[in-house]
C-alpha positions, 0 to 999 in steps of 0.5 A: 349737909356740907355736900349742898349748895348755900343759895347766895340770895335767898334763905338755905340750900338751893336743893331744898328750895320751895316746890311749886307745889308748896310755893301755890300752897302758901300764896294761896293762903297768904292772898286770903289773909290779905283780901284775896287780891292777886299776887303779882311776883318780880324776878330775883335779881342774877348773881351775876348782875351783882354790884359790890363795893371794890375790894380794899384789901391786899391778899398776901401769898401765904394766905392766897389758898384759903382767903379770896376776894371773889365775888360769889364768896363776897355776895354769899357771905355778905348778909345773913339770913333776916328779912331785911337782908334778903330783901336788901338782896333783891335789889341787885346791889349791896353797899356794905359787904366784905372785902375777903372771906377767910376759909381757914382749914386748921387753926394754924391758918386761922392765926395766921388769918388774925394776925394778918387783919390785926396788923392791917386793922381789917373789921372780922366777921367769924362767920358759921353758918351764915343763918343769923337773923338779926344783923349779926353779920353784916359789914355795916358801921365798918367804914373806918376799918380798912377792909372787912374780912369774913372769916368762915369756920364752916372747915373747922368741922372735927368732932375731937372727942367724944366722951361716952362716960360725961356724955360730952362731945368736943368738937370744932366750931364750924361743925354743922348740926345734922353732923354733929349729931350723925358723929355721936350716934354710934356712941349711943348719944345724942345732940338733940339741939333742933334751932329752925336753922339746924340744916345749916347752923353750926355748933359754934354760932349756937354758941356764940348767939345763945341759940335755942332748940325746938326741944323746948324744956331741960336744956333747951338753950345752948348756954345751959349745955356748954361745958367748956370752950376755945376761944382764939383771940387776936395778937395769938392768945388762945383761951380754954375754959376748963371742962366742969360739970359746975363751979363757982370760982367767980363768974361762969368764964364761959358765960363771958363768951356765949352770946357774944357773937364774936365781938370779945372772941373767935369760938373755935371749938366747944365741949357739949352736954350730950344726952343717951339716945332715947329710947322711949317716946311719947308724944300728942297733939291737943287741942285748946279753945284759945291760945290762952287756955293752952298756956294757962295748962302749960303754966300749970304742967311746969309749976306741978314738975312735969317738964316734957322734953317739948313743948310748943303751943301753936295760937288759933292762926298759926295752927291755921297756917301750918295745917293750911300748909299741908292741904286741911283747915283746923281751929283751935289752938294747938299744943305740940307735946313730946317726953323722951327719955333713954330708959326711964319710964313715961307712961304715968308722967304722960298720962298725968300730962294729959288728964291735966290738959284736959282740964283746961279744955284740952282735946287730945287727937285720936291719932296720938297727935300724928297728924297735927305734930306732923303739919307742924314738924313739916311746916317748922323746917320749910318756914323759912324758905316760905318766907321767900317764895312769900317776898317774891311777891312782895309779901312782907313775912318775918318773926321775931321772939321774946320771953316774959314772966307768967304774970304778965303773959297774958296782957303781954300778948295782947298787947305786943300783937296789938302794936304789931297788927296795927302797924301791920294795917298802917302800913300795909293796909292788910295783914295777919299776926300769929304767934307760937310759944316755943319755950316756957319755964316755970316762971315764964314762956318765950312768945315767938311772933310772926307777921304777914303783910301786903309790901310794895317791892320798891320799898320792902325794907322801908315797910319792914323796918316801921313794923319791926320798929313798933314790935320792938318798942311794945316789946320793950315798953312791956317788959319782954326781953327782944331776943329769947334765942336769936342773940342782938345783931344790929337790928336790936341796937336801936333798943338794947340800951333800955334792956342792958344796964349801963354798968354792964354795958361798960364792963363789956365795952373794959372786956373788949379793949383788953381781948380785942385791942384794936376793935377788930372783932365784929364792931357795931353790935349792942354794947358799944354805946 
């Protein structure tokens, strides 16, 4: 994955980029959903074009080989990967980027890096795969530092161990998935930590936003998984939790650190619950009347101790989109279901799953679910880069996540969908809301929304920020957390003060002054009121 190119304006790699065939595919179905007028597509701005505020910081020799101030380095690593940071980018011209991206190869150089930006009270960005969605990267609110440095992981890659006996694989932070899990294969392990942005995530930014994978149930979120972590501190400490299957010696130390999207701490390598490569396999697509009866089933598998290693539910319009995408128009709301496991048997746990399902009016498909799960695995991956032949034209498309307990699920969708379609129609005149369930658990579910809507290229960000607005707020207002798995950033600052406790909110700001002295670790993010 390190050999392909990362696209400077758009979501991924340039090699992966949309075809046209799936390009036609997608606005084809987008121009039914929003009245079926023409779509009229504007040019991404050149690279070369690019206008960046003037570089402020002095580079010294020692650090000339792996810091540069040139603009292709600047431009790729000044945002990340939200809808208003692409569309931000196609207006040619950004007035908050970083003066210099940091490349360290080893952690010598990556000392070296924060002693240089300490002394001079430089903002740092640690940087992994540059995939976040939620402002977690931006150099904004840092005008009274005096530069901004992005400091990019993406060479500290070592797997340093990996221990066959624990079933633990330590390895550096800047490691991306797919090669992580290539590194521990041959030792008859397995990662199986599938966020949408595997292709281009690292182990570290899983880490250091609390990331979740597609394989939904178990150990689906990250923090769960983490056994230990080095974190390097400016002024020269370094800190290591210890390697323990549990403890409870005070609060989880490792806990302090994930989620913190760098802020208390640069994560520099982490120690990862593995699992053995599976080795039996079942898996099926169902079928549902209604989204709600799907999830109603969901809730009922869990409560009775069945736990599939996936579990995604699919609503009416989403199923719609991912078949649609793949040439076939379905109904119903679709149930993704996977177990796995490295020997012990499934066939009676499946087929209990199944009887259960079908109790709630569930229609398993003939072919196991092949063709079904496929349009979905096939969509999952691809989403992203959809979402920018979408802005090409002029296509608001973005998706945000929450969870909510079981007893309010059902008045929670209806109504966080409501808010989301009406400010859809408000301001765009036409649009589509679909929403998936992506995670549950015996006492809830995370509801992952998506929302589609006619923009106006002049104004995309505009547009976007008054249906993200509303989202958040019927999110809050009915009791849903505003991220499940994709971490705070600054597009949820507005918000985060009504979901954090004051108290904790100030022992992390008491943290932060003890780690980070001089505030230099990406300042601006949730906790400082």
């Amino acid at each position: 994955m390190t050999n392909k190119t990362l696209n400077p304006l758009a979501w991924g790699y340039i090699e992966d980029a949309l075809t046209e065939a799936e390009r036609g595919a997608v606005i084809k179905v987008a121009g039914s959903w929003l009245g079926g007028q023409p779509l009229n597509a504007r040019p991404r701005p050149e690279v070369s074009a690019f206008e960046l505020p003037a570089v402020r910081v002095v580079i010294p020799t020692t650090l000339a080989a792996f810091v540069s101030t040139e603009k292709p380095a600047r431009l790729l690593h000044a945002v990340g990967r939200s809808f208003r940071d692409l569309a931000t980018l196609r207006g040619g011209r950004l007035q908050h980027a970083p003066d210099a991206v940091a490349q360290p190869r080893d952690r010598r150089e990556l000392d070296q890096v924060l002693e240089w930006a300490n002394a001079n009270r430089y903002a740092v960005i640690p940087y992994g795969g540059g995939s976040s969605v939620v402002g977690g990267l931006n150099a904004e609110g840092m005008d009274g530092y005096n530069g901004v440095v992005t400091l990019s992981l993406r060479s500290l890659r070592r797997v340093l161990e990996v221990d066959t006996t624990s079933n633990v694989v330590h390895a550096e932070a800047g490691i991306l998935g797919p090669d992580l899990e290539e590194a521990v294969k041959p030792h008859g392990l397995a990662v199986r930590h599938f966020p949408q942005s595997y292709f281009h995530s690292t182990l570290g930014g899983w880490a250091a936003t609390r990331g979740a994978g597609h394989f939904s149930t178990g150990l689906a979120k990250i923090e769960d998984r983490v056994q230990a972590l080095g974190v390097t501190l400016p002024g020269g400490r370094r800190v290591d939790t210890r390697p323990l299957p549990a403890s409870s010696i005070g609060p989880d130390p490792n806990r302090l650190w994930l989620g913190s999207e760098g802020a208390l701490g640069v994560i520099t390598d982490v120690r990862l619950r593995c699992v053995r490569l599976p080795t039996e396999k079942k898996h099926a697509g169902i079928v549902f009347p209604t989204f709600l009866k799907a999830l109603d089933c969901a809730r009922t598998l869990l409560q009775s101790g069945i736990q599939p290693t996936q579990m995604r539910i699919l609503d009416e319009y989403e199923h719609l989109l991912s078949s649609a995408f793949a040439g076939r128009a379905v109904k119903g709301a679709l149930m993704v279901l996977a177990f796995e496991s490295a020997g012990a048997p499934l066939n009676e746990l499946f087929d209990k799953t199944l009887e259960i399902a079908r109790g709630f009016g569930g229609a398993v498909k003939d072919d196991g679910g092949k063709e079904a799960v496929g349009d979905w695995r096939n969509a999952f991956f691809r989403q992203p880069y959809l979402r920018d032949g979408l802005m090409d034209y002029g296509i608001i498309s973005d998706t945000f996540e929450t969870s909510i307990p079981w007893s309010r699920a059902t008045d929670f969708y209806k109504a966080v969908r409501a808010a989301t379609l009406g400010a859809l129609m408000k301001t765009c005149g036409a649009g589509a809301v679909s929403t998936r369930s992506t995670h549950a658990y015996s006492d809830g579910l995370c509801l992952y929304f998506a929302f589609f809507g006619r923009g106006r290229h002049d104004a995309l960000v505009e547009q976007w920020q008054t249906i993200k607005n509303a989202a958040s707020e019927a999110v809050i207002q009915h009791g849903g957390t505003l991220s499940h798995h994709h971490a705070m950033g600054r597009d949820h600052k507005l918000w985060a003060k009504q979901e954090i406790p004051a108290a904790f909110r100030a022992a992390i700001r008491a943290a932060k002054r003890e780690l980070d002295p001089k505030g230099i670790l990406n300042p601006g993010l949730w906790f400082e009121d």
